[in-house]
C-alpha positions in Angstrom: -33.8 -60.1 -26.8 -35.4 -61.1 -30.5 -32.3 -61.5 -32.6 -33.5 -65.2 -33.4 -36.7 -64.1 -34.9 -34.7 -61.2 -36.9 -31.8 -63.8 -37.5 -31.5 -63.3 -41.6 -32.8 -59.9 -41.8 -29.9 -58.5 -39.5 -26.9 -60.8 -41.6 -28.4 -59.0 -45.1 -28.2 -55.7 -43.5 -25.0 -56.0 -41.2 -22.9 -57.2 -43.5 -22.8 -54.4 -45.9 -21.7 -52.0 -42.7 -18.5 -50.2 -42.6 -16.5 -50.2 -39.3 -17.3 -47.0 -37.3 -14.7 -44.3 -36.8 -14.5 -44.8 -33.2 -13.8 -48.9 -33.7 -10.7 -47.7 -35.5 -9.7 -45.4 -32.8 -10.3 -48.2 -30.0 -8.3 -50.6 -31.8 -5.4 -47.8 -31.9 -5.1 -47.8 -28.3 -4.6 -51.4 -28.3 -1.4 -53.2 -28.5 -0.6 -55.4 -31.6 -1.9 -59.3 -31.4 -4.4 -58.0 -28.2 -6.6 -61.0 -26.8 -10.0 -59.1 -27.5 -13.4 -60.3 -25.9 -16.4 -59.5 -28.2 -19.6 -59.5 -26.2 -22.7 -59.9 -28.1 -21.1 -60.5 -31.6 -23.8 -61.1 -33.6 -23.0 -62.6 -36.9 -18.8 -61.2 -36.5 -19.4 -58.5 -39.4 -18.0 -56.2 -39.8 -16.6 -56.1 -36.2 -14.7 -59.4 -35.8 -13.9 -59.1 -39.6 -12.3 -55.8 -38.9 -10.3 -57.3 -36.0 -9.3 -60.1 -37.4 -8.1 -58.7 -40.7 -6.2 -56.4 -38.0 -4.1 -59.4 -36.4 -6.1 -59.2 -32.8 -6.5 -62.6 -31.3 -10.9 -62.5 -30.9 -13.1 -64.5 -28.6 -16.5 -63.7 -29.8 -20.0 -64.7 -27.6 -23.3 -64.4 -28.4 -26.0 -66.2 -27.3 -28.1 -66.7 -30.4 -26.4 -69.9 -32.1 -27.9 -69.0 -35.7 -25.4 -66.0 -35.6 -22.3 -68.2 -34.0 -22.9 -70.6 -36.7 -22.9 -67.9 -39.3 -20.5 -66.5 -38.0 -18.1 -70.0 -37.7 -18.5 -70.0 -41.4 -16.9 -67.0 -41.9 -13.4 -69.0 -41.2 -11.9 -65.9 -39.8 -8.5 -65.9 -38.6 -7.9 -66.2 -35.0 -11.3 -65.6 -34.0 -13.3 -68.3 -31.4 -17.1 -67.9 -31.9 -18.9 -69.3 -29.1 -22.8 -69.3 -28.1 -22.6 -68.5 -24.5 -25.2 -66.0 -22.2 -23.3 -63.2 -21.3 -24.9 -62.6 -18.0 -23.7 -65.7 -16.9 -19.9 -65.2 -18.1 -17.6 -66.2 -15.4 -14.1 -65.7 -16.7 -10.4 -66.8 -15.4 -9.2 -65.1 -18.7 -8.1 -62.1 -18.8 -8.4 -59.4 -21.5 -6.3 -56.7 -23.5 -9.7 -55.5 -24.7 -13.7 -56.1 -24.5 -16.4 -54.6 -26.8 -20.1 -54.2 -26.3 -21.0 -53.0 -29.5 -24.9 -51.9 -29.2 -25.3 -54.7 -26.4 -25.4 -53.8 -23.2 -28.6 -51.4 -22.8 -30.3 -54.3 -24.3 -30.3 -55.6 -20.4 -31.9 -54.6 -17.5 -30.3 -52.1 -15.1 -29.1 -54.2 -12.2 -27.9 -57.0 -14.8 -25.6 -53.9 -17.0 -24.1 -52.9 -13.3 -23.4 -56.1 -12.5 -22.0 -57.0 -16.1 -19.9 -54.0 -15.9 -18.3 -55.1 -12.6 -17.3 -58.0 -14.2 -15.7 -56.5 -17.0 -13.8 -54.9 -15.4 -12.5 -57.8 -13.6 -11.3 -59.5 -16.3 -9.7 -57.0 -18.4 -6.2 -56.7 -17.9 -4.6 -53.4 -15.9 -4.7 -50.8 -19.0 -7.0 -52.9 -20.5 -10.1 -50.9 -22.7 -13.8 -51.6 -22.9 -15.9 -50.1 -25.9 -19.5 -49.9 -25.5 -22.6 -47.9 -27.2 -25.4 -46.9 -25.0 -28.1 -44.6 -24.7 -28.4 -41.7 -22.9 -31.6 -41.3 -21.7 -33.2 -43.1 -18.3 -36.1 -45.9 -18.6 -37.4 -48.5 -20.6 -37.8 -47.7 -23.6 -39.4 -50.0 -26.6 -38.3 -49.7 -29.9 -38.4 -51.4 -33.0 -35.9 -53.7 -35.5 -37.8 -55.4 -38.8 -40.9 -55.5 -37.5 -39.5 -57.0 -34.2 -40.1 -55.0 -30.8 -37.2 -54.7 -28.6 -36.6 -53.5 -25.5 -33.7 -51.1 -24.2 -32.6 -50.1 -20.5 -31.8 -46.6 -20.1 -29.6 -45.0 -17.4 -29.2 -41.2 -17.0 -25.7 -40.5 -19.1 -24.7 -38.8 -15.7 -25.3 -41.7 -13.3 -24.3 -44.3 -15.7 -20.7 -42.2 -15.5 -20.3 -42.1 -12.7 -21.4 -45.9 -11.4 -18.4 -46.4 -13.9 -16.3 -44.2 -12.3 -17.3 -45.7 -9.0 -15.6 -49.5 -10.7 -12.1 -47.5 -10.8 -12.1 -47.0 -14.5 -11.0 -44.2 -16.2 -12.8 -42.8 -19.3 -11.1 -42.3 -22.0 -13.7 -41.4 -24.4 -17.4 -40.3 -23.6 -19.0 -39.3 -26.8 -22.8 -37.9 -26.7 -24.6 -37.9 -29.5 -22.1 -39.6 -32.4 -22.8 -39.2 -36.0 -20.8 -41.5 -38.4 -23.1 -40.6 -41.3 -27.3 -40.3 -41.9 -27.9 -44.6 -41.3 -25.5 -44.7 -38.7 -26.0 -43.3 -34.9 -25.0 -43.7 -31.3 -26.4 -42.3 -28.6 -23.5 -42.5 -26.5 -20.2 -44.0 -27.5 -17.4 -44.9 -24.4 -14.4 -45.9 -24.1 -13.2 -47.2 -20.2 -9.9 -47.8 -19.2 -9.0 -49.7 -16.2 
């Protein structure tokens, strides 16, 4: 991934974002005070903002430090911002809740399937998972201020049912989302386990 070479251009647009419809659904589904594990965090707005501001106790990764250390100045109650590569989180913790906000097609298939498995070992029983996704299969290239990234498609159908396959249950499966004109999601999920 390029976020460090799109480091300031991402905090001037991020920040003026509104929290999406279906964060405020997720977070109704989860029990007051939550332990919440934000993968891929970014720069903590609006997301951790929103959690924060909502009471949630918030352990945020991302593996880009110029975000953590943005995001560390945002002082933002009971939030832990921490530069760490998700594919190599090993966890004792346990979770009420984890989010992948537009994070985890940014990896290559086998590393998502594993990534998932472990998700799903550390979230607690009833525990949720929030990701976005796309729903078409391949690699596909794309581009963010001038900056090419990459994305990892799985078939929406197969990328069902591997998560099926984990034991968890789907709470929410939402093709095509629309929050407004600027703001769209291929695929928006919500996994219990």
């Amino acid at each position: 991934m390029s976020y460090q070479k799109i480091f300031r251009e991402w905090i001037d647009y991020n920040h003026k974002l509104n929290i999406n419809s279906y964060l405020e659904d997720f977070c109704r589904c989860i029990k007051p005070g939550a332990h919440i594990l934000d993968l891929g965090c970014g720069s903590g707005e609006p997301i951790d903002r929103y959690l924060s501001k909502r009471g949630f106790e918030v352990s945020a990764i991302d593996e880009c430090a110029d975000f953590i250390n943005y995001a560390q100045n945002l002082q933002l109650d009971n939030v832990t911002f921490k530069v760490a590569d998700i594919l190599k989180l090993k966890s004792n913790e346990m979770y009420d809740a984890i989010i992948l906000h537009d994070v985890l097609w940014h990896f290559p298939h086998q590393d998502q399937l594993k990534l998932l498995q472990e998700i799903y070992l550390m979230l607690n029983e009833g525990g949720r998972c929030l990701f976005t996704h796309g729903k078409s299969y391949g690699v596909i290239k794309g581009e963010m201020f001038k900056n090419e990234f990459i994305y990892y498609g799985f078939e929406e159908i197969k990328l069902r049912s591997y998560i099926e396959e984990l034991g968890f249950k789907i709470d929410r499966w939402e093709l095509d989302h629309y929050e407004n004109e600027n703001n769209y999601r291929e695929l928006v999920a919500i996994i219990e386990r």
